[in-house]
C-alpha positions as CSV (number, residue, x, y, z in Angstrom):
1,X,126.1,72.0,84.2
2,X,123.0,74.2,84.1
3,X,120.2,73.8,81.7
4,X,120.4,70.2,79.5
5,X,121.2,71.5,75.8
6,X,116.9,70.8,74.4
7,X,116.4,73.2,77.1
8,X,114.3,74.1,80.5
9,X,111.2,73.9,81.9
10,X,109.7,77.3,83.1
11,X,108.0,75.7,87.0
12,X,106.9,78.9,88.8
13,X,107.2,77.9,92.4
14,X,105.0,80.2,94.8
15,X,104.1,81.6,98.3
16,X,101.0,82.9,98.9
17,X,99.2,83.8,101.7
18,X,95.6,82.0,101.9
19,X,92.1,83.9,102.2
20,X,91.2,84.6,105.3
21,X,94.6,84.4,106.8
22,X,94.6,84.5,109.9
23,X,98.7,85.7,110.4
24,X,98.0,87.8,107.1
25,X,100.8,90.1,108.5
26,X,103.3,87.3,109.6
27,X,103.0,85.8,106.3
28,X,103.7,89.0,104.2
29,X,106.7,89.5,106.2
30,X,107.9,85.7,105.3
31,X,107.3,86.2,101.7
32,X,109.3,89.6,101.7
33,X,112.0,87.2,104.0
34,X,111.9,85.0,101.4
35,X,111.8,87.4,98.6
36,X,114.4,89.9,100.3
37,X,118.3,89.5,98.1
38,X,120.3,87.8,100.9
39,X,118.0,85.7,101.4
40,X,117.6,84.3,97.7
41,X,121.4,84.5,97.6
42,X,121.8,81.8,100.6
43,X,118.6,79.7,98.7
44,X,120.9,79.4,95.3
45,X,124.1,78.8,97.4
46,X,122.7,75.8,100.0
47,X,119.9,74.5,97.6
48,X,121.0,75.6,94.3
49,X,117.7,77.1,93.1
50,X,117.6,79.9,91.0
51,X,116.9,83.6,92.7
52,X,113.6,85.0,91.4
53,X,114.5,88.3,93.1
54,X,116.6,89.8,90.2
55,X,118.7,91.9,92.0
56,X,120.2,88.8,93.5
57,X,124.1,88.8,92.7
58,X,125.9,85.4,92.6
59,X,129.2,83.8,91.8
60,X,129.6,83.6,88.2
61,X,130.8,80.1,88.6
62,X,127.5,79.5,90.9
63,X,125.1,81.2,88.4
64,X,126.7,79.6,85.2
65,X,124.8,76.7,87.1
66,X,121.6,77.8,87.8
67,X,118.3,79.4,85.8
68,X,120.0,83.0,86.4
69,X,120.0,86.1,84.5
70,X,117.9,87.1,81.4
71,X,118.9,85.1,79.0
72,X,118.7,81.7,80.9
73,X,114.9,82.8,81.4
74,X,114.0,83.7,78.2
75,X,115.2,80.8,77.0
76,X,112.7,78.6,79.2
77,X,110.1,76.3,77.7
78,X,106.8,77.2,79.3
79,X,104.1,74.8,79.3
80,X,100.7,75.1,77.2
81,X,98.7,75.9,80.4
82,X,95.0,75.7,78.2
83,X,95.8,72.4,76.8
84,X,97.0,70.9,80.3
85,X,94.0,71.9,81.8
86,X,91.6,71.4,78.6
87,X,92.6,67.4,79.2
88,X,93.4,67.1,82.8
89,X,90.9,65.4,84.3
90,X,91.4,62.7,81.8
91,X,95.2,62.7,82.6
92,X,94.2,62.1,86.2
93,X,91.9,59.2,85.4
94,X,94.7,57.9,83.9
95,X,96.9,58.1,86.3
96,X,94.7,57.1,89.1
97,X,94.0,53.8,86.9
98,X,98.0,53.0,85.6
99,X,100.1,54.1,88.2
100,X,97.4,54.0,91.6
101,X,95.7,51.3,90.4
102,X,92.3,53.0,91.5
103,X,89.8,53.5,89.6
């Protein structure tokens, strides 16, 4: 198990808290929740995604499984973010006319 031999996908999952904000404080504090070791430990152990905190310990039979530890991230394919967006809005017409059926 863990990543497929041709390798990984670098997806950067985030939390942010919106301008404006009006729990600005409340939703610092869920971020650090989120952020905090324990609970990144319980994430990778119940929904088996990677910690992003790195001083996050696992099982070495648990991590063998996951994107953990340096060499499992350096090893990640990350996507060409300038082309993506350089051709997106064609991508999206696309997709709106083959999949959606929209036009």
């Amino acid at each position: 198990m863990g990543l497929p031999k041709e390798g990984g996908w670098a997806v950067i999952n985030t939390l942010n808290v919106t301008k404006g904000s009006k729990n600005k404080e409340l939703a610092e504090q869920f971020i650090n929740f989120m952020l905090d070791e324990n609970t990144q430990k319980q994430i990778a152990e119940t929904i088996f995604d990677g910690p992003v905190n790195v001083n996050t310990k696992l099982d070495p039979d648990l991590a063998e499984t996951l994107t953990y530890g340096k060499e499992k991230i350096e090893s990640l394919i990350v996507f060409d973010w300038d082309y993506i967006n350089s051709v997106m809005d064609e991508w999206v017409e696309r997709w709106n006319k083959e999949i959606t059926g929209s036009n």
